[in-house]
N, C-alpha and C positions, 0 to 999 in steps of 0.2 A: 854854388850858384851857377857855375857853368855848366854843369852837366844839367843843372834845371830847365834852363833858358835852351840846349841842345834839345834835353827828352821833350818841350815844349816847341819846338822848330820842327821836329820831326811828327811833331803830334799836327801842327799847322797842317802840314804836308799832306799826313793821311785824310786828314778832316776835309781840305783841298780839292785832296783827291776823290774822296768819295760822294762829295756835294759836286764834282763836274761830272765823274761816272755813272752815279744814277740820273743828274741832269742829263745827258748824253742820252740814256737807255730810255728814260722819262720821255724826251723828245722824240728819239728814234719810232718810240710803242705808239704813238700819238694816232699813227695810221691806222694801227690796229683794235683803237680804240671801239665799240659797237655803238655809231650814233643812233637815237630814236628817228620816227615817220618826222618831228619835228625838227630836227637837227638835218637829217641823211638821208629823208625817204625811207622809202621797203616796197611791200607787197601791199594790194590794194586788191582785197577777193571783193566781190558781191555775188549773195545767194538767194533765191527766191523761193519761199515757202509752193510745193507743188498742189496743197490745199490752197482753196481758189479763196476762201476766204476765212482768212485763219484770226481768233480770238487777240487782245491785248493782251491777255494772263498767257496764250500760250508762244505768241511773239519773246514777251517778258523772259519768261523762262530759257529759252532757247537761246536770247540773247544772253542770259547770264551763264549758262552752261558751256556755252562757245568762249566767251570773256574766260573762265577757268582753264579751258582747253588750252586756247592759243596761249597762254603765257606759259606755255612747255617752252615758247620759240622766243618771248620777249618778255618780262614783265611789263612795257610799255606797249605792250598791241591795246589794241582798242575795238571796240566791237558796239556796232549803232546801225538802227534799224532808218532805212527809208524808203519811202512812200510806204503803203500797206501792208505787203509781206514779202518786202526785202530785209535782208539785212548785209550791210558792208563790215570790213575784217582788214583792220590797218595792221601789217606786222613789220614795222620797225626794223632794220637792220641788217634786209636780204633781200636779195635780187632778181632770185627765181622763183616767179609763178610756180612755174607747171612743177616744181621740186614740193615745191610748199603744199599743192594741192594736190600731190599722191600719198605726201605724209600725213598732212591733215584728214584724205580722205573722201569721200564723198557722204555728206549726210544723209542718207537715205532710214529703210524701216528695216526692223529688226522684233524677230519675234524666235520664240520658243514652242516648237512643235512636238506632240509627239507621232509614235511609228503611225499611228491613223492621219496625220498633221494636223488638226485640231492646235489650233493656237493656246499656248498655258500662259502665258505671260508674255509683256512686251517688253520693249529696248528701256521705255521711260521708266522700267520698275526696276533697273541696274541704277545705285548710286555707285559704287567703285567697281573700277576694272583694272587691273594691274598684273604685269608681266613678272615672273620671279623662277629661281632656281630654291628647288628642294633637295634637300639630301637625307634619304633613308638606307639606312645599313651601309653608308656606303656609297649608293648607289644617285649620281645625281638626278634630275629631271625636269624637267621644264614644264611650267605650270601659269595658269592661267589665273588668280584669283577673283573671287566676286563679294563683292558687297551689295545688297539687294534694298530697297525702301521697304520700308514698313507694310506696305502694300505688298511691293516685293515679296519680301519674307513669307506672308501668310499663302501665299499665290504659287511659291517654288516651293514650301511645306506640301502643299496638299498636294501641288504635279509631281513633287518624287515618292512620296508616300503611295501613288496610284500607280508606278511607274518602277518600280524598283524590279530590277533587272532587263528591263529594257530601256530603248535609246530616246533620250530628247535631243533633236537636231537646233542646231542654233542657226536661224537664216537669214540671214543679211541681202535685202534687193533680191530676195528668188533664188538666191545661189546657198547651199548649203556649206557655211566654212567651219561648222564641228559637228561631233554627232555621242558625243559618250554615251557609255552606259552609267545606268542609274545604279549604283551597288547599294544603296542604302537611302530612307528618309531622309533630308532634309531639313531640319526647325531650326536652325540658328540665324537662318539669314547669310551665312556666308557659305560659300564652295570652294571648290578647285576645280579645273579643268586640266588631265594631263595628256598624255601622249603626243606633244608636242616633238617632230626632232628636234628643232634648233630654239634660242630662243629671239631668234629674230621672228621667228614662227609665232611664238605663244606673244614677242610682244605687235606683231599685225592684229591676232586675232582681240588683243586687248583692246588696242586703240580702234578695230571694227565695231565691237560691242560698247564703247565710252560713246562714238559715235551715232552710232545705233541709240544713245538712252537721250538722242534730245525730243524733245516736244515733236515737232513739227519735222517732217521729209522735206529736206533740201534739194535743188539743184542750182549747179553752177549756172550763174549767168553772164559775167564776166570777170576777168580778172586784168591788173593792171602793174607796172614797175611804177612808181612814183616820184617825184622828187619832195626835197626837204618841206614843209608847213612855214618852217621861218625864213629857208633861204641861207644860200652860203653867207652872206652879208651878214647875218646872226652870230655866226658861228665866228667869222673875222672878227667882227665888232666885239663881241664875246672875249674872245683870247687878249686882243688889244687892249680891251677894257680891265682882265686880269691883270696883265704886262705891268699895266699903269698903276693899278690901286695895290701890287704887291710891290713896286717901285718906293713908292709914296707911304707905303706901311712901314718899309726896309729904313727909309732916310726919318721916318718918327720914329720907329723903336730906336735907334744910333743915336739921335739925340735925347731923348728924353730920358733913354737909362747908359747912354756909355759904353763902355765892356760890352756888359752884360746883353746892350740891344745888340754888339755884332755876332754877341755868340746866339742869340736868339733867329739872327737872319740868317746866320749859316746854318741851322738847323729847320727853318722855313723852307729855306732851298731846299735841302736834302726832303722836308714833306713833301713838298709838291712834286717833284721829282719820283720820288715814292711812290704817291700817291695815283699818279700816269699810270705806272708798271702795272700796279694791283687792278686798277680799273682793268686794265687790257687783261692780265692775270687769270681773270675770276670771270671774264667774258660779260663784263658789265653792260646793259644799255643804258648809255647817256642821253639824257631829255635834260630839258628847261628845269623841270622839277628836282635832278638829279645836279644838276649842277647849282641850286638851294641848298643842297645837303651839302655840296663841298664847301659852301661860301659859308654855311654854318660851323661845319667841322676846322676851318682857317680861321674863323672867328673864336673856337674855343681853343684851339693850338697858340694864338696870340693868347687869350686870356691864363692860360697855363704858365706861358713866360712871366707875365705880368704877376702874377699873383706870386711866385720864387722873387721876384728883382724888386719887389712891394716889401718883403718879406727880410729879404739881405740887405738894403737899406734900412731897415727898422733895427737889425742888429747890429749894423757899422753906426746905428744912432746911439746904441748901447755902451759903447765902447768896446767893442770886438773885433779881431782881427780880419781881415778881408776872408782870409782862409778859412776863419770859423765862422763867421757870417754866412759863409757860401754853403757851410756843411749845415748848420743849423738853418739856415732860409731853405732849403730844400727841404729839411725835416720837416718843420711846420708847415709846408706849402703842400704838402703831399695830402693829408686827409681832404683838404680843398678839391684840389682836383682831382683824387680819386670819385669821392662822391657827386662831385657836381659831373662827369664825362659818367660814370656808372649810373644815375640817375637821367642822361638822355639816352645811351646804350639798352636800358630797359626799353624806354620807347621806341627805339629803335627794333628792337628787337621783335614786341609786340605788334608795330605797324606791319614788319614783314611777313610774319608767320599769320595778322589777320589780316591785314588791308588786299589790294588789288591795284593794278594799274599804275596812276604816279605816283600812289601810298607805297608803294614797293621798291619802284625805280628810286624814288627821295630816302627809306628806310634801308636801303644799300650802300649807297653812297654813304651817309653820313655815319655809317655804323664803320665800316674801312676808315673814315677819317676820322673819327672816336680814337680808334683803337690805336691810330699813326700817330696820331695828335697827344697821345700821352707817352707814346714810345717817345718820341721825338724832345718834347720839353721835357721828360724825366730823364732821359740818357743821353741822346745828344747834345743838347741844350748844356747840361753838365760837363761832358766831355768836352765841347769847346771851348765852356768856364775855366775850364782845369787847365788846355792848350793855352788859352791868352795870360793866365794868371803865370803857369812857368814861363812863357816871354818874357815877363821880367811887367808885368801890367797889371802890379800890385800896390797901386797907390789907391787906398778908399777913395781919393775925390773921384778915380772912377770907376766906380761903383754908386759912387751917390750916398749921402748920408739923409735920412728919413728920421727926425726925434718926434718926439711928440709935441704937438701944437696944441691951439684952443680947440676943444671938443667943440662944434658944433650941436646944436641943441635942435637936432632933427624932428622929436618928438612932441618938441613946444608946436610944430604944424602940422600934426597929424589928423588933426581935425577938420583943417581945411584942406590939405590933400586926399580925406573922407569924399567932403564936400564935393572936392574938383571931377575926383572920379566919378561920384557917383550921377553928379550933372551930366560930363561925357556918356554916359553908359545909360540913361533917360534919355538924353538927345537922339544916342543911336536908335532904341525904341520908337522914340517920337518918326523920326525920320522914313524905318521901316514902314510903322504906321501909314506914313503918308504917301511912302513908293508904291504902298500895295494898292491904295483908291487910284493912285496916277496912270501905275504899268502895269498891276494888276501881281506885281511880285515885290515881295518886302525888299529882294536886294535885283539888280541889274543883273540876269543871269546871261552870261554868256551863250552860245550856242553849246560847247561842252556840256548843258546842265537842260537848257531848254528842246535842243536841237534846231535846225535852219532849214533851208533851202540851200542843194548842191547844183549848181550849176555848171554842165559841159561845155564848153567850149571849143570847136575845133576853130583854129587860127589857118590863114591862108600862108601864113611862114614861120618857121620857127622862132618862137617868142625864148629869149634869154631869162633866166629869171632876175636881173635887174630890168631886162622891158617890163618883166610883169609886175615888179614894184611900184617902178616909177613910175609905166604909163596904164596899166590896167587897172590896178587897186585903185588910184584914184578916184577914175571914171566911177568904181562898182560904189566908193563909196560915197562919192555924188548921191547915189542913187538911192541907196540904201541909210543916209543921215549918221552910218555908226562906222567908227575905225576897224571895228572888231571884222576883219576878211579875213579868210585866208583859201592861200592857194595852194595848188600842186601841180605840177609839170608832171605829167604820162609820157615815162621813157621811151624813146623812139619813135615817138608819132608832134603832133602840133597841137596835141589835144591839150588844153589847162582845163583842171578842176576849178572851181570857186566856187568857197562856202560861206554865207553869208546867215545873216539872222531871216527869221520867216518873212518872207517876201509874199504879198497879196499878189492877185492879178494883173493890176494896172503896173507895178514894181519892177515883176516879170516882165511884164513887155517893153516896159523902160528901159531895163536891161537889154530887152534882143535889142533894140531900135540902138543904144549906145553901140554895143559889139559892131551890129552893121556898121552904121554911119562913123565910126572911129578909125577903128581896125576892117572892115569890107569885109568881115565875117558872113557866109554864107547863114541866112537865116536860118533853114533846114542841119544845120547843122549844131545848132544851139538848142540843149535840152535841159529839162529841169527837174528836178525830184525835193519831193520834202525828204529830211531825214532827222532821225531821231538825236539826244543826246549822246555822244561818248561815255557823258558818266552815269550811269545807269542807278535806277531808285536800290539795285541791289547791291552795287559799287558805293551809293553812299552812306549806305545802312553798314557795308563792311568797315567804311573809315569810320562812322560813328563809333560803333562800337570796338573796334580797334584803338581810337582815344580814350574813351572811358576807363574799359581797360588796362591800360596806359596807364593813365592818372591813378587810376586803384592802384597798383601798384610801384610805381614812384612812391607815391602816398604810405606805401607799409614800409617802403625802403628809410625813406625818411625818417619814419616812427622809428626801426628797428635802431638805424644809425645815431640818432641825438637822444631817441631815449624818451621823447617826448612828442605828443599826442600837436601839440600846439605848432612846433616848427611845421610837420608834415600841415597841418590843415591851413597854417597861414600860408605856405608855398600854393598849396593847390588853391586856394582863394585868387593871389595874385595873379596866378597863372591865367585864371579864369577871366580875370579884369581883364589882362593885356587882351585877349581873346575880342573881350567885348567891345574894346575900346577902338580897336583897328575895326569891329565890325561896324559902328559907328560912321569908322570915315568910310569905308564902302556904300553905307546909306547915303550919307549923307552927301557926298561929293559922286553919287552913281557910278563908283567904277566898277568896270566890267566885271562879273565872277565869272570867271573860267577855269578848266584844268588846273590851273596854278595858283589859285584860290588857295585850293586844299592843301599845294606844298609852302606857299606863303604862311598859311595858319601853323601848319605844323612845324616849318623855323622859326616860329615865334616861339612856340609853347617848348621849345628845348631851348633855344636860348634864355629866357626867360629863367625857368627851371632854374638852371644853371647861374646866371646872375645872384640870384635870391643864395642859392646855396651856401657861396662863398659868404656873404655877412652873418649868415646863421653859423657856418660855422666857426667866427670869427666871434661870436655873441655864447657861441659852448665854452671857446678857450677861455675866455674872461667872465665866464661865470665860473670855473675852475680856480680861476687865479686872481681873482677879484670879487672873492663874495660875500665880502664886508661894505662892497660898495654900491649903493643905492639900485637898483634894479633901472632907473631910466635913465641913472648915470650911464651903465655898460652896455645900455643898448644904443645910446647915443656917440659914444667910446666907438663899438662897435662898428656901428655906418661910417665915423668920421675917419675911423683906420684902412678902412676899404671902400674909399671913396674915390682918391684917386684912381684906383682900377678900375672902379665902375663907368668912369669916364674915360680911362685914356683904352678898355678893352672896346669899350662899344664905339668909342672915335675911331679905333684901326677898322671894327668892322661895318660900323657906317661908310667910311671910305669906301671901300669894295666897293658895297653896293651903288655906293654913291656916283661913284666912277662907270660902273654898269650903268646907271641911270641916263648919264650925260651923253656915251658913245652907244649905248645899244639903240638896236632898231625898237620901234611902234612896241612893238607884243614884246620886246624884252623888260623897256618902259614901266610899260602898266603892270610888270613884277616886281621891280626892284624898287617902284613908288610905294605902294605900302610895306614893304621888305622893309624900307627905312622908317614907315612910321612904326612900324613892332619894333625896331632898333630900339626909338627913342620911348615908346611909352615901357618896356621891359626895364631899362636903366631907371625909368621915372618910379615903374611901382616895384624895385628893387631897393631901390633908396630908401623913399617917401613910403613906403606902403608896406610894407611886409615885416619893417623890423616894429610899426606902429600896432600892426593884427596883432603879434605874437604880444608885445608888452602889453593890449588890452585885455588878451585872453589869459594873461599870467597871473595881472593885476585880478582879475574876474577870480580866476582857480582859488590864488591864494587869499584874497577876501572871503569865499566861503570855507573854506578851512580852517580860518580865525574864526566866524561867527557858529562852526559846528563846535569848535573847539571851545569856544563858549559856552554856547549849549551843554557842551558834555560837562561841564563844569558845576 
């Protein structure tokens, strides 16, 4: 017993030790954290198409091919067109203009000549351009690859078939930067370019020609240092707002499970702590969106403990030893949270490699805290179980004892939680309905989605950005009837951005006449542009179909994992509901869609996900081990044993949010407000909804399988 209580004192210590040392390092990294234009500022380029009057289709284009480009430097850059043929280029996270716009390049034209110069092909008929090293016999060399469009192809087919053995020059702006010979036809669509010395050489002349293939000839027309979209104030309130709702997470798990909740916080610590490093680690950019993914990924790092201390309770109800209750609650808790965190990680995974922009920044984050978040509750979590237990804190009352009680008869109401939903889910319809005859759009699109009017501003002194909170925003949205502003501070001068929703004429000048008469803002000094949306028709079409995706596949996970056709279709069904149902309150109560829309929806659809999991899996085992009894009996069994987590998981991570909700600024707000209503309707059609699909579709299956069986009879 002593040498227990010792190997467990010295286990404290390390455990101690290693929840202050990466707290320590956690804290330390914090600076080197890469915050977003939202969070930290960046670079702020604008380009002006040097056709005087250049197409939508080929604006469109240009804008999405740049959108691809610049996320070399951030996945949070952002790229949106204003007035006619501008376009502006947020990059997130860095300081230097003139750095950014030698690597980026200058847009200009690019064509393929040959020895008579006769143009063969243009910049826009390269889809890939890429730098790389080859090695033949031996022998390395630096190389240029291509990838051609379809147009392409047939276009560099016929110019090296006419051309073989002599040079097609590659000309970039009049200046000649390749010149090979042609040794052979071309038909495949791809090439190589070699003779390269270095490969800093071959990757210039890549990123010249990647350049070289937009729509439209660029030139620079200004460029800008920025400051943050939300403001340091965000970013405080932000942390604060952590501080507090993982305080108040820490003091609910230690009560409500004992033990077991401090082994649970001392392994929360060590995540979050963690979780700091890796950000910094992997040279993460942090956004609004990106910090959705971590409040998700804490949200199933809690549910992971919860579903183990659900679990060891249930066996300390059996008459088991605290020692074997810990070893068997781990066992059975484990397929739980393997597939519910495996089945967000797929989405994850798919948002990354399809989405763009804050579908990328949110499918990073939460893919790191996936992965933390099962290390942590499968190994630490346990290791600190094992620490407090050799102390000598081996009495089951704590741990908790969980027996079985009255089943609850969840599926006597499944016909009115049919009902419930399916009323919310017409009302959202109804409502879009009516926004579109109102505002001429089914939902309240943000400027992100519609675009606005940017407004310059030079100030006669340098504005702080709490002056520009508290005394500018207001005035702007006096004016403008809508909260949704936002600003930016232009490093080193007096200049603020303000971007606002489409401002008419008379609106506009409302605005100079405020600036003046407020702030003695020189008139001439105050300018205005329309500009396009950040999220682009080709940015939405990526996330669509990146979701889809997505759910296709969860959807075979699922099949492959239960075995069954039913659990996969009822998960995606619910999933879809929660989807609808938050789209509802967006109709119906007008709030804003913006950027954070899309990472709102998509911590639903994995929390969600994952809620549903755990009862299903919990409705496999007792169909295993109880399949003598009634089918609505065990699915009611089912919900009633994983009820309590359903509530006390989505209680710790409502807090969070909730917490955010009270101390965040304006625009942190209007995320963490529906963040909360997908809290609560995912726990609703977890419960209420999903174990009622599968028993309709069971009951459906197995009713025609008696009347074939009939039949065959």
């Amino acid at each position: 017993m002593k040498s227990s209580k010792t190997k467990g004192f010295l286990g404290l210590l390390v455990l101690l030790f290693a929840v202050g040392l990466f707290g320590y390092f956690g804290y330390d990294t914090m600076d080197d954290i890469k915050l977003g234009l939202d969070l930290a500022g960046g670079v702020s380029i604008t380009y002006q198409a040097v056709e005087e009057d250049p197409t939508s289709e080929e604006m469109s284009d240009t804008i999405y091919k740049l959108q691809q480009r610049v996320q070399n430097y951030s996945t949070e850059a952002e790229v949106y067109q204003e007035g006619s043929n501008r376009i502006n280029i947020d990059i997130p996270g860095v300081s230097d203009a003139n750095a950014i716009l030698e690597e980026l390049g200058k847009p200009g034209s690019l064509v393929f000549t040959d020895e008579a110069g006769q143009v063969l092909l243009t910049g826009d008929q390269v889809a890939v351009a890429k730098a790389g090293i080859i090695d033949q016999n031996g022998i390395k060399s630096n190389v240029v690859s291509l990838t051609f469009t379809e147009e392409g192809t047939k276009a560099f087919a016929d110019a090296t078939t006419k051309n073989v053995g002599k040079r097609i020059a590659i000309i970039y702006d009049g200046m000649i930067y390749s010149n090979p010979v042609v040794r052979e036809a071309i038909t495949g669509g791809q090439c190589q370019i070699d003779g390269m010395e270095t490969y800093e050489e071959a990757e210039q002349l890549a990123a010249t020609i990647r350049i070289g293939s937009l729509s439209l000839e660029l030139e620079e027309l200004r460029s800008n240092v920025v400051g943050a979209k939300l403001g340091q104030e965000a970013i405080s309130t932000s942390l604060k707002a952590g501080a507090v709702g993982f305080a108040i997470v820490a003091v609910f798990m230690m009560i409500v499970y004992l033990v077991p909740g401090v082994a649970a916080v001392l392994a929360l610590a060590l995540y979050v702590g963690l979780i700091l490093i890796l950000l910094a680690a992997f040279e993460v950019t942090l956004t609004l969106p990106g910090i959705a993914g971590i409040i998700l990924s804490v949200g199933m790092a809690v549910d992971a403990n919860v579903i183990i201390f659900t679990r060891i309770k249930e066996e300390i109800g059996l008459g088991k030893t605290v020692k074997s209750a810990i070893k068997t609650g781990f066992a059975k808790a484990l397929s739980a949270i393997v597939d519910g965190n495996v089945t967000t990680l797929i989405a994850a995974a798919v948002l990354y490699f399809r989405g763009s922009g804050t579908v990328k920044g949110f499918a990073t984050t939460l893919a790191i805290g996936i992965v933390l978040s099962m290390f942590t509750a499968l190994f630490v979590t346990r290791g600190a179980l094992a620490v407090l237990y050799n102390l000598g804190l081996d009495n089951a009352k704590l741990y908790g004892v969980k027996k079985d009680g009255r089943t609850i008869n969840f599926l006597g109401k499944k016909n009115l939680c049919f009902i419930i939903s399916l009323v919310v889910i017409v009302a959202g319809w109804v409502g879009m309905a009516l926004n579109n005859g109102q505002i001429g759009h089914a939902l309240n699109y943000g400027m992100d989605f519609t675009g606005g009017t940017s407004t310059n501003v030079t100030f006669n002194e340098d504005m702080t950005l709490e002056d520009i909170s508290t005394k500018v925003v207001p005035v702007v949205s006096g004016i403008t009837g809508d909260a949704d502003v936002q600003t930016q501070k232009v490093a080193g001068t007096n200049e603020v951005i303000i971007k606002t929703k489409t401002l008419n004429v008379d609106q506009r000048q409302q605005l100079e006449d405020a600036m003046v008469e407020n702030f003695g803002v020189e008139a001439e000094k105050i300018t205005a542009e329309s500009i396009s949306g950040a999220v682009s028709a080709e940015m939405k079409q990526d996330a669509v179909v990146a979701v889809i995706i997505a759910t296709v596949l969860m959807l075979l996970y699922i099949w492959m994992r239960f075995k069954d056709i039913r659990f996969a279709a009822s998960a995606i069904l619910a999933l879809v509901h929660d989807v609808l149902v938050v789209l509802t309150f967006y109709a119906v109560a007008k709030w804003s869609v913006g950027s954070t829309f899309i990472a709102c929806m998509l911590t639903i659809v994995g929390y969600s996900i994952n809620a549903t999991i755990v009862i299903f899996d919990r409705i496999r085992e007792n169909l295993a081990e109880k399949n003598r009894m009634p089918l609505e009996e065990i699915v009611n069994l089912s919900i009633t044993q994983t009820f309590t987590r359903s509530i006390n998981t989505s209680l710790t991570t409502f807090i969070m949010v909730f917490v955010l909700f009270l101390m965040g600024v304006s625009s942190i707000r209007e995320f963490a407000l529906p963040l909360m209503v997908g809290i609560v309707c995912g726990t609703y059609s977890s419960v209420c909804v999903t174990g009622g699909l599968w028993y309709v579709m069971t009951v459906a299956k197995n009713k025609k399988a008696a009347a074939k069986k009939a039949e065959d009879k």
